[in-house]
PQR file of N, CA, C, O and H, with PARSE charges and radii, in Angstrom:
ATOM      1  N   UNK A   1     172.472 168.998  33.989 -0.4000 1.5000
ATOM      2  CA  UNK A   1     172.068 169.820  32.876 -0.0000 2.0000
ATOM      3  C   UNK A   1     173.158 169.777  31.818  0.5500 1.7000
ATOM      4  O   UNK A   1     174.298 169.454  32.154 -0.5500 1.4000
ATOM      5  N   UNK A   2     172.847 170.112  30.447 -0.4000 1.5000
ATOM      6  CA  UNK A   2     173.924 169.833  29.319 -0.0000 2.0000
ATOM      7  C   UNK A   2     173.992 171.524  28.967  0.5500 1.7000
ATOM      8  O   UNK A   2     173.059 172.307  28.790 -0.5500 1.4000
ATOM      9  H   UNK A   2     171.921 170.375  30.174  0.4000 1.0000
ATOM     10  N   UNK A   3     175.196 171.716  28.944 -0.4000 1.5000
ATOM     11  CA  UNK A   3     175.662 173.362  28.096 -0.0000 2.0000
ATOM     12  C   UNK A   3     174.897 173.069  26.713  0.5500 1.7000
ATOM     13  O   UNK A   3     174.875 172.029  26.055 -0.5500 1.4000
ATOM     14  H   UNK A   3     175.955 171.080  29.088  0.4000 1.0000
ATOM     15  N   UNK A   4     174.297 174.266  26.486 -0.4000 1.5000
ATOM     16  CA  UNK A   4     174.028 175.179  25.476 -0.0000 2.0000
ATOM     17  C   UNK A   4     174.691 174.816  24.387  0.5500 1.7000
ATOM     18  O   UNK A   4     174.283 174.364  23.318 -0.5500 1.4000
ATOM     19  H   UNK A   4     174.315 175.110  27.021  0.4000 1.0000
ATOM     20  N   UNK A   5     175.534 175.010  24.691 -0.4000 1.5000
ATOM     21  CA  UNK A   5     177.229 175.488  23.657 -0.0000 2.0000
ATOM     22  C   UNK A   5     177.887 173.842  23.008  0.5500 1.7000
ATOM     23  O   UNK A   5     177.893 173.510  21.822 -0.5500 1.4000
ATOM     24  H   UNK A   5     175.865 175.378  25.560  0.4000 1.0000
ATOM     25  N   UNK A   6     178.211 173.320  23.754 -0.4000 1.5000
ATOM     26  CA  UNK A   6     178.948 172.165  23.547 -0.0000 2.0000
ATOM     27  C   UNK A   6     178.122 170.514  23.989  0.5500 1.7000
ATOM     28  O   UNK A   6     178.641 169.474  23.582 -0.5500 1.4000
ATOM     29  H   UNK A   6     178.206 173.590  24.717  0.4000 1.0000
ATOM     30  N   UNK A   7     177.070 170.482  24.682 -0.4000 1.5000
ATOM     31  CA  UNK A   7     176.261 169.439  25.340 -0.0000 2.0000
ATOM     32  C   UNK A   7     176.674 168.729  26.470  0.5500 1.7000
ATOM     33  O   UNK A   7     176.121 167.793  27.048 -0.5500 1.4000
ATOM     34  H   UNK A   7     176.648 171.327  25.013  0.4000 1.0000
ATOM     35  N   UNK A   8     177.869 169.386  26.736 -0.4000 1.5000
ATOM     36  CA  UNK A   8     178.207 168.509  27.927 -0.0000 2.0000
ATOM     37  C   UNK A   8     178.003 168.819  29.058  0.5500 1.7000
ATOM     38  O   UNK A   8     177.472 169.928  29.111 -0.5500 1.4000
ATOM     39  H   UNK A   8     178.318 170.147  26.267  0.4000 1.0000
ATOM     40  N   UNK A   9     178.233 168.199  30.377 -0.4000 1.5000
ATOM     41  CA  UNK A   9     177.310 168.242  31.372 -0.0000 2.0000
ATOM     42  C   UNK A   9     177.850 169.471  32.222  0.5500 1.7000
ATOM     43  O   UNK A   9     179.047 169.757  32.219 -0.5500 1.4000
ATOM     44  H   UNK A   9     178.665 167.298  30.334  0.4000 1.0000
ATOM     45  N   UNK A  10     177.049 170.074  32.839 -0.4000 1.5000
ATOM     46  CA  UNK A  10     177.307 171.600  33.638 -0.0000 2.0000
ATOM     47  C   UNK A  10     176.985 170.849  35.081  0.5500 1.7000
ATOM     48  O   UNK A  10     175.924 170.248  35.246 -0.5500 1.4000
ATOM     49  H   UNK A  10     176.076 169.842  32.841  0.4000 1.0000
ATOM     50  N   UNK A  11     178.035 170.943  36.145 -0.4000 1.5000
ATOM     51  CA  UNK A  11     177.269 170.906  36.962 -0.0000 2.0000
ATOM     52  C   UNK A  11     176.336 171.785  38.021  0.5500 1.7000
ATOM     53  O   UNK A  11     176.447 173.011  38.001 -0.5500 1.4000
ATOM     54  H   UNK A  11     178.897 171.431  36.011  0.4000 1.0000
ATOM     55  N   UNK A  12     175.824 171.430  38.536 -0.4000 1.5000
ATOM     56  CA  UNK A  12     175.091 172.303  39.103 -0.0000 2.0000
ATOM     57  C   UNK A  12     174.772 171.919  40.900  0.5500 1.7000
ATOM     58  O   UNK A  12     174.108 170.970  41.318 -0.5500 1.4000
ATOM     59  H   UNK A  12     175.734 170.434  38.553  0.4000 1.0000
ATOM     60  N   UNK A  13     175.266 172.666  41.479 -0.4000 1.5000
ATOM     61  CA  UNK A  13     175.171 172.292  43.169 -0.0000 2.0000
ATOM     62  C   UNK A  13     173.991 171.845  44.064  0.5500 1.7000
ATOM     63  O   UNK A  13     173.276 172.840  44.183 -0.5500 1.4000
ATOM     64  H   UNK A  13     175.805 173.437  41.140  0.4000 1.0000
ATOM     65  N   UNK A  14     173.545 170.978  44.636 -0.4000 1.5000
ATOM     66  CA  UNK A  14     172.325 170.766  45.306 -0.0000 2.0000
ATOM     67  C   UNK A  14     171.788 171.872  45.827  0.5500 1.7000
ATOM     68  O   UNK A  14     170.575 171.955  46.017 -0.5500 1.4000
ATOM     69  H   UNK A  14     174.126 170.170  44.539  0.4000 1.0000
ATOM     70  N   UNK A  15     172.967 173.229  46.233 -0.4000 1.5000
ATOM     71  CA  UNK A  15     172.422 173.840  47.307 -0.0000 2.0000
ATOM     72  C   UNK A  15     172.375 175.641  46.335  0.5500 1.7000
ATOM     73  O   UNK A  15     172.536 176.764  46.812 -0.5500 1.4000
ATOM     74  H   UNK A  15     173.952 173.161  46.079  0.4000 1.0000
ATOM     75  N   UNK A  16     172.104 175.239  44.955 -0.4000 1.5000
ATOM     76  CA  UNK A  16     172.191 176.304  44.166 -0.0000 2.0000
ATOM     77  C   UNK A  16     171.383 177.471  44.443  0.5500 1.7000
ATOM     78  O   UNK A  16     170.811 177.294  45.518 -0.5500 1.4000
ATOM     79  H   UNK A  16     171.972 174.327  44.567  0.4000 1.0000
ATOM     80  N   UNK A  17     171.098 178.564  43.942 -0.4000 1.5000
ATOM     81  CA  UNK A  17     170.289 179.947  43.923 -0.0000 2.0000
ATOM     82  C   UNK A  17     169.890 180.809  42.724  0.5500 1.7000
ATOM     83  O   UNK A  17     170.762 181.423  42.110 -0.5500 1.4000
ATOM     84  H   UNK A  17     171.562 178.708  43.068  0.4000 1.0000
ATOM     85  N   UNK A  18     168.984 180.858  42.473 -0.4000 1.5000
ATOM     86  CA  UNK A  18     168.094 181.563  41.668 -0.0000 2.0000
ATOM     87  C   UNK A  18     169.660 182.730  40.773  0.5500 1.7000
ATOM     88  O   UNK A  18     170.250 183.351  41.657 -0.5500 1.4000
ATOM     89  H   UNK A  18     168.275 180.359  42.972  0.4000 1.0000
ATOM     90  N   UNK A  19     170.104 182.938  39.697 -0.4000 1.5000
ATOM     91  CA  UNK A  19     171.016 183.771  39.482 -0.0000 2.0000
ATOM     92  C   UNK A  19     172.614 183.098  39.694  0.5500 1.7000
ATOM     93  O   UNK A  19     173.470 183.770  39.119 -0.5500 1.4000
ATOM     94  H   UNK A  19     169.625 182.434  38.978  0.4000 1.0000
ATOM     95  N   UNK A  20     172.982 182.247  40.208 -0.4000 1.5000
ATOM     96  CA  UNK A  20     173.915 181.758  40.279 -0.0000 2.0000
ATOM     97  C   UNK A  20     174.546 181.721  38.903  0.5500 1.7000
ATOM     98  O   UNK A  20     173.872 181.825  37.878 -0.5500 1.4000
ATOM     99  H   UNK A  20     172.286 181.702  40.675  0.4000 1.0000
ATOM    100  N   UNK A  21     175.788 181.578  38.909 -0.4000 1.5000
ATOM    101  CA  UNK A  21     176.528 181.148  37.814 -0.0000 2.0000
ATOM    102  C   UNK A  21     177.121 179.972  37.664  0.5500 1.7000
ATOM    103  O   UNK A  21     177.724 179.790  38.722 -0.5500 1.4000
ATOM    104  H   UNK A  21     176.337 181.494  39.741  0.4000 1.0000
ATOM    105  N   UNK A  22     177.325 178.926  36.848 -0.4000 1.5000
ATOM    106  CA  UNK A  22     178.143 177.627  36.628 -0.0000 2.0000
ATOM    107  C   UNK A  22     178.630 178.057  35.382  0.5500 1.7000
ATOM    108  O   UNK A  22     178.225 178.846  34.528 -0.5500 1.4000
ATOM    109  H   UNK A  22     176.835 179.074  35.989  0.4000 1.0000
ATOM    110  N   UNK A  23     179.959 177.063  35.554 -0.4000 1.5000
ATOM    111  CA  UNK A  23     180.356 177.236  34.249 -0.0000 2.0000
ATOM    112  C   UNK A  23     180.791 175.651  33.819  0.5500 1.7000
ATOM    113  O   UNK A  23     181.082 174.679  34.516 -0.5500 1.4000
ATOM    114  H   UNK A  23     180.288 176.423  36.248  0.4000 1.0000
ATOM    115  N   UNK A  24     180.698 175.842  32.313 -0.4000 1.5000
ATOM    116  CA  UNK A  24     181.139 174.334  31.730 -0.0000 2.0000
ATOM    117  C   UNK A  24     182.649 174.042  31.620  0.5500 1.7000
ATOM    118  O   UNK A  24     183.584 174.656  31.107 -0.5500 1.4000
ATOM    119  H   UNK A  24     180.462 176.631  31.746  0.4000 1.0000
ATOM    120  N   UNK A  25     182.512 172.518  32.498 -0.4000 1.5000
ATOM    121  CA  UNK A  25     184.151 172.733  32.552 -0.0000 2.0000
ATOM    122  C   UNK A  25     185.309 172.223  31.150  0.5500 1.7000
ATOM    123  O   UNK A  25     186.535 172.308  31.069 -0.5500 1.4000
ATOM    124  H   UNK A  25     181.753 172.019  32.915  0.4000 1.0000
ATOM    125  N   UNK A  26     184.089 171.594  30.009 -0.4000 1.5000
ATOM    126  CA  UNK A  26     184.561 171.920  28.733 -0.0000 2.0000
ATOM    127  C   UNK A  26     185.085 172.863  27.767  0.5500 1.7000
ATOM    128  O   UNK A  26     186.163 173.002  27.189 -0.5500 1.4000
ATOM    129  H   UNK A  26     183.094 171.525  30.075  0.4000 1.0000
ATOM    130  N   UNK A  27     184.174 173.357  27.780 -0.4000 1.5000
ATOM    131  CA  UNK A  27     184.029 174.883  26.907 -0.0000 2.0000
ATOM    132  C   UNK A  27     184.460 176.052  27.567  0.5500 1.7000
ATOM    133  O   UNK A  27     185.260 176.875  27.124 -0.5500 1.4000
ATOM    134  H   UNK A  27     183.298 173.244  28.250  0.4000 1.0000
ATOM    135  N   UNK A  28     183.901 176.073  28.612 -0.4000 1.5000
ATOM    136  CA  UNK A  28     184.416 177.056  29.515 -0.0000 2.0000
ATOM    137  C   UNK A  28     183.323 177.867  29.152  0.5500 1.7000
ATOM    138  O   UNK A  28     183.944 178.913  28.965 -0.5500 1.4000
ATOM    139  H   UNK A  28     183.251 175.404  28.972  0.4000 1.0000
ATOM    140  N   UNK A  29     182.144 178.148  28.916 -0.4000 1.5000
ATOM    141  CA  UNK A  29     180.909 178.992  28.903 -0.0000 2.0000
ATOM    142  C   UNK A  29     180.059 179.253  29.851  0.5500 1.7000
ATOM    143  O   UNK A  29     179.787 178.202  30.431 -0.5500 1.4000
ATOM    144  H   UNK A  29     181.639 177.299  29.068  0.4000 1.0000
ATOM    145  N   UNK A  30     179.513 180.135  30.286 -0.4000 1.5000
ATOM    146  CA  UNK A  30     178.885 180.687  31.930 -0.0000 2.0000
ATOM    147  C   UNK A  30     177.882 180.531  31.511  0.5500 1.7000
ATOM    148  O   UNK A  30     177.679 180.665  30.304 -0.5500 1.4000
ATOM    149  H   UNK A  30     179.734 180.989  29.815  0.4000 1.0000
ATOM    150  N   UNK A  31     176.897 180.187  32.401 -0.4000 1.5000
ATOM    151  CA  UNK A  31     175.496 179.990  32.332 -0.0000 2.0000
ATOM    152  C   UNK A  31     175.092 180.738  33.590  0.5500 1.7000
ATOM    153  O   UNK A  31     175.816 180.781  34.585 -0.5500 1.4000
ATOM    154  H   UNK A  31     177.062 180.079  33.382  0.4000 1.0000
ATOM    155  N   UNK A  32     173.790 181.382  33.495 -0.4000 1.5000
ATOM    156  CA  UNK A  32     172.889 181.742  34.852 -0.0000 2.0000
ATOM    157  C   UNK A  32     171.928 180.728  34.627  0.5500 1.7000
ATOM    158  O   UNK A  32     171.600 180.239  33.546 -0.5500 1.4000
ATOM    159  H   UNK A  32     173.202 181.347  32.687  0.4000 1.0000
ATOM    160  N   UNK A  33     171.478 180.442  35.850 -0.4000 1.5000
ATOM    161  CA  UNK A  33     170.748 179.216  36.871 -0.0000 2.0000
ATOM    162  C   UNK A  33     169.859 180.146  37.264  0.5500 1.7000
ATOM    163  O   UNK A  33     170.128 180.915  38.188 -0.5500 1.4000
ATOM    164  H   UNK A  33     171.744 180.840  36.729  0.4000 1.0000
ATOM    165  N   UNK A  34     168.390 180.195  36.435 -0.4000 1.5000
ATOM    166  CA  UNK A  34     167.081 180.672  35.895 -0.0000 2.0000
ATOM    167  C   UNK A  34     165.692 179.572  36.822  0.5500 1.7000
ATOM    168  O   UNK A  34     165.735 178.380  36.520 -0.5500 1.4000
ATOM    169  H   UNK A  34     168.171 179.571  35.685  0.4000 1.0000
ATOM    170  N   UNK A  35     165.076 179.806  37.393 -0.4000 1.5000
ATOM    171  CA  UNK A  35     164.608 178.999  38.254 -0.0000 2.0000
ATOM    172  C   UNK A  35     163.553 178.948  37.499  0.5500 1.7000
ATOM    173  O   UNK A  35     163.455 179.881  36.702 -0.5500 1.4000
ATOM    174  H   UNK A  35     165.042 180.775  37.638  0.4000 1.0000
ATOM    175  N   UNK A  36     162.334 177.786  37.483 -0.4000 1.5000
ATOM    176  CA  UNK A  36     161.190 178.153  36.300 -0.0000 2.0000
ATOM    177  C   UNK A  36     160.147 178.817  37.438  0.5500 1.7000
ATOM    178  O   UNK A  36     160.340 179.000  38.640 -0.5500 1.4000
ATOM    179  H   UNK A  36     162.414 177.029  38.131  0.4000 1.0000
ATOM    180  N   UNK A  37     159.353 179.014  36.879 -0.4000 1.5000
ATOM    181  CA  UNK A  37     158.342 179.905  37.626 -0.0000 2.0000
ATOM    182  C   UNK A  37     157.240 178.799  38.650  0.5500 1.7000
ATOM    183  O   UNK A  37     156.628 179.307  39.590 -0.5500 1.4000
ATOM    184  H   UNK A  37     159.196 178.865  35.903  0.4000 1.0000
ATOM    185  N   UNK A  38     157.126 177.640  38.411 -0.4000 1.5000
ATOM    186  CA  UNK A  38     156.228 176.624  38.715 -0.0000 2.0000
ATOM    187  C   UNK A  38     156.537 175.220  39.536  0.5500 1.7000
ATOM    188  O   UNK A  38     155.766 174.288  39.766 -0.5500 1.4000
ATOM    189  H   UNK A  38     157.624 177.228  37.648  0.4000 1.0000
ATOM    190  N   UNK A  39     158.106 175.407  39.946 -0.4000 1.5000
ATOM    191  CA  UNK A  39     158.415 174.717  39.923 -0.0000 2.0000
ATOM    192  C   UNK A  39     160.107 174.657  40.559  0.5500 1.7000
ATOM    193  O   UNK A  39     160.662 175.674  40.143 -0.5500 1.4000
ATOM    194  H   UNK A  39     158.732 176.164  39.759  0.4000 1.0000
ATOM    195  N   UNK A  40     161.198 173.724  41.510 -0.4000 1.5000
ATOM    196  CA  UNK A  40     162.246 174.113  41.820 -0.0000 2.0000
ATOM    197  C   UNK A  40     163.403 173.478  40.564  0.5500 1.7000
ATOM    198  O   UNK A  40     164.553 173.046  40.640 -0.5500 1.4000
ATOM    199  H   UNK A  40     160.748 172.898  41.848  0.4000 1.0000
ATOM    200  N   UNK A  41     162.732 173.618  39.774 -0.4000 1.5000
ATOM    201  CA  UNK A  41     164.315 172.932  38.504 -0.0000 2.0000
ATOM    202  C   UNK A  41     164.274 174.450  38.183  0.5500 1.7000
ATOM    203  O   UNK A  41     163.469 175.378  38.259 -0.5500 1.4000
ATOM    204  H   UNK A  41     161.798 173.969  39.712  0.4000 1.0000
ATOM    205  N   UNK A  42     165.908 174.167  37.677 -0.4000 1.5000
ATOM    206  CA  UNK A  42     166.404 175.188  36.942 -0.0000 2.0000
ATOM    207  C   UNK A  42     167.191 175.540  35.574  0.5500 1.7000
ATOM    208  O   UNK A  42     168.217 174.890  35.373 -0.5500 1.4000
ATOM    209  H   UNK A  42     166.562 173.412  37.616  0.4000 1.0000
ATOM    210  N   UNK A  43     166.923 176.224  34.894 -0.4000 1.5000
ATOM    211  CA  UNK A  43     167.228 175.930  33.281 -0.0000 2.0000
ATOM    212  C   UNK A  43     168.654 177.195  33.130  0.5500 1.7000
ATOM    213  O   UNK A  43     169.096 178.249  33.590 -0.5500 1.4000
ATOM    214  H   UNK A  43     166.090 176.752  35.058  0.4000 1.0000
ATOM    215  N   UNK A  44     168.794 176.543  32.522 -0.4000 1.5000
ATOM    216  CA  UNK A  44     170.327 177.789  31.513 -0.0000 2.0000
ATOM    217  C   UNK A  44     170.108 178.734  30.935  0.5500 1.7000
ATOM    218  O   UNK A  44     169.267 178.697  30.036 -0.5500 1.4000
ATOM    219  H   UNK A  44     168.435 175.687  32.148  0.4000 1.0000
ATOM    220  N   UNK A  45     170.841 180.016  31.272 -0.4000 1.5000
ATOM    221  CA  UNK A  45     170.893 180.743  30.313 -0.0000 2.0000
ATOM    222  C   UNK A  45     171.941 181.509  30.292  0.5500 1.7000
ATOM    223  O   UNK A  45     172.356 181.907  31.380 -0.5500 1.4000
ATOM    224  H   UNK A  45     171.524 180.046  32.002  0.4000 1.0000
ATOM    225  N   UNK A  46     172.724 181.965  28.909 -0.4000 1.5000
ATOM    226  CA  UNK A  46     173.899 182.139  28.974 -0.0000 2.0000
ATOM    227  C   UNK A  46     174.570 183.460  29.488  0.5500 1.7000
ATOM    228  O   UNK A  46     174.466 184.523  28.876 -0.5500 1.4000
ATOM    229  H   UNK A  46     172.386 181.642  28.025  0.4000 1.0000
ATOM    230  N   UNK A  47     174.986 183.372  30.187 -0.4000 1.5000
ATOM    231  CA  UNK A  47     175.474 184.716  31.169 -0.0000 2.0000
ATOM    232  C   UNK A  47     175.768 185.766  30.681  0.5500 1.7000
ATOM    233  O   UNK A  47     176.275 185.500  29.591 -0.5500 1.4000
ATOM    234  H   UNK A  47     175.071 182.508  30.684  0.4000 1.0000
ATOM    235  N   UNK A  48     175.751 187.151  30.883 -0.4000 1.5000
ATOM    236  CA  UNK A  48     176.153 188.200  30.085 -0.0000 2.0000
ATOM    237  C   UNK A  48     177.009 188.933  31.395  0.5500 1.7000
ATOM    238  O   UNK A  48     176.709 189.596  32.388 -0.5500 1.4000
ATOM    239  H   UNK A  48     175.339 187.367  31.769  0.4000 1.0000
ATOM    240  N   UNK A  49     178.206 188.414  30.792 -0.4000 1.5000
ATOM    241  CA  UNK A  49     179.478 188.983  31.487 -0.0000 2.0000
ATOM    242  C   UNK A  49     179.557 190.528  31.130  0.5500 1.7000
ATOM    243  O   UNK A  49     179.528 190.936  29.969 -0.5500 1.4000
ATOM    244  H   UNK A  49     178.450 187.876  29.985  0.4000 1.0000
ATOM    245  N   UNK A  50     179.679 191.516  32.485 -0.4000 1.5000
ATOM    246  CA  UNK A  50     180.775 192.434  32.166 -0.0000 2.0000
ATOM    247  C   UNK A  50     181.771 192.880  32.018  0.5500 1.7000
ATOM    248  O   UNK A  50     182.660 192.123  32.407 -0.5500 1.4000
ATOM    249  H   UNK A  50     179.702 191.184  33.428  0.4000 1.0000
ATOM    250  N   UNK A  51     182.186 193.984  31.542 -0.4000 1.5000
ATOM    251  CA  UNK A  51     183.501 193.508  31.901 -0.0000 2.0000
ATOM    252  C   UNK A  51     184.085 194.934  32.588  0.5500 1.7000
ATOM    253  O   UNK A  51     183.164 195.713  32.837 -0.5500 1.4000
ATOM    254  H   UNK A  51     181.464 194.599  31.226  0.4000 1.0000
ATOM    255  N   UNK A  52     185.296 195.389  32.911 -0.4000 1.5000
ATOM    256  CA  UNK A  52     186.010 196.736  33.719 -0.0000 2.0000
ATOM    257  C   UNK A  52     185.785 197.701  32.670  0.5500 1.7000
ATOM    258  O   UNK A  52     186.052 197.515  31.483 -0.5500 1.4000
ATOM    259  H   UNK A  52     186.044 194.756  32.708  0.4000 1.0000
ATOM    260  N   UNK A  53     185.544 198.199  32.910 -0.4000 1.5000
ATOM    261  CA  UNK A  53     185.301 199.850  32.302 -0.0000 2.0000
ATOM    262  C   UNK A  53     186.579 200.788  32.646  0.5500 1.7000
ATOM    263  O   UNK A  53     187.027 201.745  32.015 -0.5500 1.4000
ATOM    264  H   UNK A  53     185.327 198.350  33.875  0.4000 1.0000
ATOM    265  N   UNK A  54     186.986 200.239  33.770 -0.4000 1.5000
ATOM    266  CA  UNK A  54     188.015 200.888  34.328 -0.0000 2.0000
ATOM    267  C   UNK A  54     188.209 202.374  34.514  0.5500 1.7000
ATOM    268  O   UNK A  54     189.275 202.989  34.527 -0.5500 1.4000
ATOM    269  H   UNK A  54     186.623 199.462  34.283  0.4000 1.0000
ATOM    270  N   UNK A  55     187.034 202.817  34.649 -0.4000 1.5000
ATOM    271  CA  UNK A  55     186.568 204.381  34.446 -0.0000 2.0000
ATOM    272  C   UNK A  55     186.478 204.900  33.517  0.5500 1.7000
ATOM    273  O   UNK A  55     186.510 206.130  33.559 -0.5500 1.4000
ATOM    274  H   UNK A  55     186.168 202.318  34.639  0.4000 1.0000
ATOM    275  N   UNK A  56     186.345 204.322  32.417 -0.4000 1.5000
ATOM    276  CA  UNK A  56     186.359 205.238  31.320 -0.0000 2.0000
ATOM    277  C   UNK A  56     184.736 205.991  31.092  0.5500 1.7000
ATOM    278  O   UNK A  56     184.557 206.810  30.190 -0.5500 1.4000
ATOM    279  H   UNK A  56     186.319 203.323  32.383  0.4000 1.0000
TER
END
């Protein structure tokens, strides 16, 4: 699969899962690993990191 962000290649594990995260080892941008509904390929979408709240 090609990042979003930059086009270069993301890899992605044979033994991946629905929600997983990869990241591009270019850019450094996270993707979630979105399964299609019809089918076992899986498409990108760009992760929405949280971050520590740290109790506030």
């Amino acid at each position: 699969m090609n990042c979003l962000e930059c086009d270069a290649q993301v890899p992605v594990p044979s033994d991946a899962i629905q929600g997983e995260i990869v990241t591009c080892k270019d850019c450094g941008t996270s993707f979630e690993l979105v399964r299609e509904q019809a089918g076992s390929l899986f498409t990108l979408r760009q992760a929405e990191l949280e971050g520590e709240d740290w109790g506030e």
